[in-house]
C-alpha positions as CSV (number, residue, x, y, z in Angstrom):
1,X,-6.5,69.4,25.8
2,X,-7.7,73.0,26.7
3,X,-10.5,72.8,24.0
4,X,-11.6,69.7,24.8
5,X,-11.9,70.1,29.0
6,X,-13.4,73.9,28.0
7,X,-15.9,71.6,25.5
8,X,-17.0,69.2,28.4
9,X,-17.5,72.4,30.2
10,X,-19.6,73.8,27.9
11,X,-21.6,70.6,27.1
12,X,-20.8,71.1,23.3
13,X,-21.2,66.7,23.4
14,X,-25.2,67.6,24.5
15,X,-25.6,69.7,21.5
16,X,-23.6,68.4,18.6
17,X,-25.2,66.7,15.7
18,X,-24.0,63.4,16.9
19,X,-25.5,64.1,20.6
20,X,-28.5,61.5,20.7
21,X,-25.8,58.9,21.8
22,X,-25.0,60.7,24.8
23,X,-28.2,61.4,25.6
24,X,-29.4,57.8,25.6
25,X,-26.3,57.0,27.8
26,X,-26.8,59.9,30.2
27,X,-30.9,58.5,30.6
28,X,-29.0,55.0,30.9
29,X,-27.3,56.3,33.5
30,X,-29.9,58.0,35.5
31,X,-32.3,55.3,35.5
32,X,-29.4,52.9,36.5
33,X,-29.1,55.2,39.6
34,X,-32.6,55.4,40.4
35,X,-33.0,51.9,40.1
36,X,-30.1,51.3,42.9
37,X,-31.2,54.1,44.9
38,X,-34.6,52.2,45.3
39,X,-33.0,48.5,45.7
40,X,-31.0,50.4,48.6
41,X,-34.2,51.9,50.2
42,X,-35.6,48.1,50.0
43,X,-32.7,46.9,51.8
44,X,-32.6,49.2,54.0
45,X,-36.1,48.7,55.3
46,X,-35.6,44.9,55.4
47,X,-32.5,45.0,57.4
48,X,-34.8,47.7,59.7
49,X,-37.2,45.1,59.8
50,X,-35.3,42.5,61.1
51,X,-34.1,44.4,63.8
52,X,-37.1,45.2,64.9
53,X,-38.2,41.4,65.1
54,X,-35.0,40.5,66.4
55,X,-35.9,43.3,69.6
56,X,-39.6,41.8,69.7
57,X,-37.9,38.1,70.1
58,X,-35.6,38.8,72.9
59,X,-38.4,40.8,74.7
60,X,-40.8,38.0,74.2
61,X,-38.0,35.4,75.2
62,X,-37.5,37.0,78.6
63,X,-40.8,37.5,79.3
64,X,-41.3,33.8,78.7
65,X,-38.8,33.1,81.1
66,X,-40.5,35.5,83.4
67,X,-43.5,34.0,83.5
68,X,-42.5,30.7,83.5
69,X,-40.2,31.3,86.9
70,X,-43.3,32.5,88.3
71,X,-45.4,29.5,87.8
72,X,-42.8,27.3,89.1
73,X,-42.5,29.4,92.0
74,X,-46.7,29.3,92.2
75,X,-46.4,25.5,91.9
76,X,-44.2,24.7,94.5
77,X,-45.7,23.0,97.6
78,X,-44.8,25.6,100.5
79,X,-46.6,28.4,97.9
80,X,-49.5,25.9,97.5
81,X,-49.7,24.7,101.3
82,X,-49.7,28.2,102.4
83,X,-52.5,29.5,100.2
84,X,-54.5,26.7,101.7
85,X,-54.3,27.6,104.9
86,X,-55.9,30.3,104.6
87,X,-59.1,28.3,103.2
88,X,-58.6,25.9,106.2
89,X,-56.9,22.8,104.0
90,X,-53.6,21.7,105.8
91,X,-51.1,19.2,104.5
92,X,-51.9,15.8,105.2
93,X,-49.7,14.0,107.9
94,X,-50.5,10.5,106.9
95,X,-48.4,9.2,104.0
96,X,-50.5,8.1,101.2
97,X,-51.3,4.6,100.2
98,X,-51.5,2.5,97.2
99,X,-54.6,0.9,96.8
100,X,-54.2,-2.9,94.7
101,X,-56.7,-3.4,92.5
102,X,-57.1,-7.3,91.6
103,X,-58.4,-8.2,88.3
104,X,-60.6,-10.6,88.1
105,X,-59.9,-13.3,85.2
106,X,-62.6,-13.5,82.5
107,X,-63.4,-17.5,82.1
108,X,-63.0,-18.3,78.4
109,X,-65.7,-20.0,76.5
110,X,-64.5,-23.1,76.9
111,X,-64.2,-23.1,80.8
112,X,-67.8,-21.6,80.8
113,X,-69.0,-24.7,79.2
114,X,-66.8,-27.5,81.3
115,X,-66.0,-26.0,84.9
């Protein structure tokens, strides 16, 4: 057991005859772990990403709701009646009324011809 843990310490299994297995392994190896170091980066980025959207969203949601308070507020009839007054247009007093419109009745071609 001693040789073989002083052997590792050595790295006698890098320079043996039989070595070019465990050098293919050990290149395995690292290129396995660069290869998930990179997919983690990826992920990383994505899930940064999406964050980032998810902020931009909520600010964009609230300023929706903002802005859409506001024009509701701007629409209402005291805002509007009071911005006319200052052009001189008052509220009318008189309730409106519904004008009738009667159609008139297109004669058809045969009570054209016989009245």
């Amino acid at each position: 057991m001693k040789n073989g843990v002083y052997g590792i310490l050595k790295a006698r299994f890098l320079i043996e005859d039989d070595s070019i297995k465990n050098w293919r392994f050990i290149v395995f190896l690292i290129a396995l772990a660069i290869f998930m170091i990179a997919n983690t980066q990826r992920f990383e980025q994505k899930v940064f990403r999406i964050n980032e959207l998810t902020n931009e969203v909520k600010e964009l949601r609230s300023e929706f709701v903002d802005r859409r308070s506001e024009l509701m507020k701007l629409r209402m009839e005291s805002t509007v009646s009071e911005k006319m007054v200052a052009k001189e247009i008052f509220p009318s007093t008189v309730p409106p009324i519904k004008i009738k419109v009667k159609k008139i009745k297109e004669k058809s071609f045969f009570d054209k011809l016989w009245p």
